[in-house]
ROZA-532210 format. One record per residue (C-alpha): x, y, z; residue number from 1; residue in three letters. Coordinates in pm, whole numbers. Layout:
BEGIN
X  Y  Z  NUM  ALA
...
//
This chain:
BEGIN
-1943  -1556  3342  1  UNK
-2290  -1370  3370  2  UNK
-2573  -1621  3386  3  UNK
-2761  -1686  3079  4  UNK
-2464  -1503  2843  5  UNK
-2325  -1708  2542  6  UNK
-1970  -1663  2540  7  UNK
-1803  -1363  2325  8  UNK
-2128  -1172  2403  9  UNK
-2104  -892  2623  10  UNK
-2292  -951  2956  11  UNK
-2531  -634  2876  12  UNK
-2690  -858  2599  13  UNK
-3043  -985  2736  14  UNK
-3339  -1112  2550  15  UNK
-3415  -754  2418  16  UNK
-3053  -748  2217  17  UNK
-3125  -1104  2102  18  UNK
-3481  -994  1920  19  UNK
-3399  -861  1562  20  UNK
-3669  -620  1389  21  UNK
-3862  -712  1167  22  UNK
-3852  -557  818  23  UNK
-4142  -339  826  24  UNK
-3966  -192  1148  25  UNK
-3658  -173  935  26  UNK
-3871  22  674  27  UNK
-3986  255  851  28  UNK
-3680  345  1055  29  UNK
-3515  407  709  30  UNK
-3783  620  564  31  UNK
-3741  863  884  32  UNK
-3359  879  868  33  UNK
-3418  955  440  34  UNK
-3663  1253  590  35  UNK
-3461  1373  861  36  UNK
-3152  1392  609  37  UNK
-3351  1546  313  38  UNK
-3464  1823  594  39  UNK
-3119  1912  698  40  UNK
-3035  1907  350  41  UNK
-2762  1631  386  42  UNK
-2905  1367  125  43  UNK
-3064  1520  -169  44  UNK
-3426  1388  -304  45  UNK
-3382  1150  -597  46  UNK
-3388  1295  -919  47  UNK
-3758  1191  -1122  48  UNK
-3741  921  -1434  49  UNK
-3721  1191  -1686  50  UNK
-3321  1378  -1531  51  UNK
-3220  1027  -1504  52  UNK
-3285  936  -1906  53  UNK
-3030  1282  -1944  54  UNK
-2803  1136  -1756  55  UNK
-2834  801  -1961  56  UNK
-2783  1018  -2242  57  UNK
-2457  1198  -2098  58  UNK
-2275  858  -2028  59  UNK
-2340  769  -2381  60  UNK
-2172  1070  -2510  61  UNK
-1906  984  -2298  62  UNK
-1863  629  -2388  63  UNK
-1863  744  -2773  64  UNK
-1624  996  -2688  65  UNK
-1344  824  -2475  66  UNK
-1382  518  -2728  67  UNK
-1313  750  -3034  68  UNK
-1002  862  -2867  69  UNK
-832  511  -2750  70  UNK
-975  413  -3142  71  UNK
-740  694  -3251  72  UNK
-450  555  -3048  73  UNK
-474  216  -3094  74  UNK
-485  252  -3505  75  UNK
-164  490  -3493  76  UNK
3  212  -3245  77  UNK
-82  -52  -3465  78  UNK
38  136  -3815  79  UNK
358  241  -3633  80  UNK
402  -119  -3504  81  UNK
362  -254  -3834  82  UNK
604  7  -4055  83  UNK
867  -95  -3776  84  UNK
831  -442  -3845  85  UNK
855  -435  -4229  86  UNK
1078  -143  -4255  87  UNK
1301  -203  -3963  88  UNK
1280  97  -3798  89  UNK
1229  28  -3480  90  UNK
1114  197  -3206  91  UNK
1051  555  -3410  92  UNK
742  429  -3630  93  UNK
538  319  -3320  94  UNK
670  655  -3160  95  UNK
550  867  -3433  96  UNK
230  710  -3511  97  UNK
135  667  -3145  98  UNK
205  1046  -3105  99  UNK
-6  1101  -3448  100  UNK
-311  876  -3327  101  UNK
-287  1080  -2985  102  UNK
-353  1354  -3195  103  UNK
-582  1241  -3387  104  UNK
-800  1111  -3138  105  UNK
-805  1432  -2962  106  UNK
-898  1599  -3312  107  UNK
-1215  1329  -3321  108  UNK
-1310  1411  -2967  109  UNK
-1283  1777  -3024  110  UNK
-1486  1763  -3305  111  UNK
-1772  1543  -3160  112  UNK
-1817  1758  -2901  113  UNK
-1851  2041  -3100  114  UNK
-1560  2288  -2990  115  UNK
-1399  2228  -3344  116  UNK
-1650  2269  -3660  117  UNK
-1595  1982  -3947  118  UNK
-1368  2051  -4222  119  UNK
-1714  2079  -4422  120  UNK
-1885  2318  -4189  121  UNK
-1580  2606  -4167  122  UNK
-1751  2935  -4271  123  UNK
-1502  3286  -4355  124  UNK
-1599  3567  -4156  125  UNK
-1759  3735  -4441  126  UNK
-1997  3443  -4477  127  UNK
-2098  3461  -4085  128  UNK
-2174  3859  -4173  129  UNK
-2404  3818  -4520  130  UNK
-2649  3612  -4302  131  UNK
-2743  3888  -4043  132  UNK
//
């Protein structure tokens, strides 16, 4: 064994491997490697305070969406489970009503995102037409 080696440490290790740098070293070593990347266009700059509050915005609409749609499934499982319990009829109510809250869950989604207007809000053509 290589004088003045600690065993499992490969015999190239001197004092200079030993010394660990210090943080501002650290610091600045990362800062380059963030502006060498951002120049070759690898990593991207991060996005100011005011994109990220849109994007705080989009994961709410998402949370209110996918939670309307497992509402809508869990409410037709649990009527289906419970008209096959008092009526007997097992497995078709939880079938039917699982299939029905599927659908309407996909309904509520649809509609919250806008591709399918409200009962309420359904205009005839003609109507759309008298406004122009």
């Amino acid at each position: 064994m290589a004088r003045g080696t600690e065993p499992g440490k490969p015999s190239g290790a001197g004092k200079d491997a030993d010394r660990k740098p210090v943080s501002g070293e650290l610091d600045q070593r990362l800062n380059r490697l963030e502006t060498e990347l951002v120049k070759k266009g690898v990593l991207k700059v991060p996005a100011p305070q005011e994109e990220r509050s849109g994007s705080s915005a989009s994961i709410a609409q998402a949370m209110k969406l996918s939670s309307e749609f497992i509402a809508g499934i869990v409410v037709g499982a649990l009527i289906g489970w419970a008209l096959d319990r008092f009526a007997g009829t097992k497995p078709w109510g939880l079938i039917i009503f699982l299939l029905l809250g599927f659908a309407a869950g996909t309904l509520n989604v649809l509609r919250s995102s806008g591709y399918i207007a409200e009962q309420g809000n359904i205009k005839s053509d003609g109507e759309k037409h008298d406004k122009d």
